[in-house]
Residue, then its C-alpha position, 0 to 999 in steps of 0.5 A: x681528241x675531244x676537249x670540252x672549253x667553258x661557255x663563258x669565253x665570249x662568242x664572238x672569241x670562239x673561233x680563235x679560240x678553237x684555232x688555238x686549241x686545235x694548234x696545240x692538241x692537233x684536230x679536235x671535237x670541241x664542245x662548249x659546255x657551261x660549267x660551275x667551274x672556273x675552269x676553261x679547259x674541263x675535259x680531255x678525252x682522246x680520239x680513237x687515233x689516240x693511244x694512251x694510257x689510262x691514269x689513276x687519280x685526277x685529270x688535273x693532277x698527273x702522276x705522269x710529267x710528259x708534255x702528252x698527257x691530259x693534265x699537261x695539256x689541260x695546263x698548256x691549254x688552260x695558260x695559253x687561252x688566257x693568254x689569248x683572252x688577255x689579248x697578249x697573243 
C-alpha cells in the first residue's frame, strides 16, 4: 500500500504517525507531500500484493461501503490522525 500523509503534521509526530498508519492499513510506502488541501490522508494506492477493484468516481466518495476499500480507509485513516494529533490516543 502506498499512502501519501500532508506534510503539515509536525515532524517530530511522524513516526507515530506512520506506526499508526502502518497499524490500520498493514505495511505501507508512506510518503510526506505538502498539499494545498486540508487533507491529511491525500492518496491511497494499492501495493502489488494488493487486489482490488478499480472504482469510478472519486477516492473520497465510494460507491462501495466495504471496510477495504480506499475511501474507508482514507476516512478511518484521516479520523484516527486526528485523533492522535489531538493527543486523545
Amino acid at each position: 500500500m502506498k499512502i501519501t500523509l500532508n506534510e503539515s503534521i509536525p515532524a517530530e509526530r511522524r513516526p507515530q504517525i506512520e506506526t499508526l498508519v502502518e497499524s490500520l492499513a498493514g505495511p505501507s510506502e508512506i510518503i510526506w507531500s505538502h498539499s494545498r488541501f486540508p487533507r491529511l490522508v491525500m492518496f491511497v494506492e494499492p501495493g502489488p500484493n494488493d487486489v482490488t477493484e478499480p472504482e469510478s468516481g472519486s477516492i473520497f466518495e465510494s460507491t462501495r461501503a466495504s471496510k477495504t476499500s480506499p475511501s474507508s480507509l482514507v476516512a478511518l485513516l484521516e479520523e484516527r490522525i486526528k485523533v492522535c494529533l489531538a493527543g486523545k490516543a
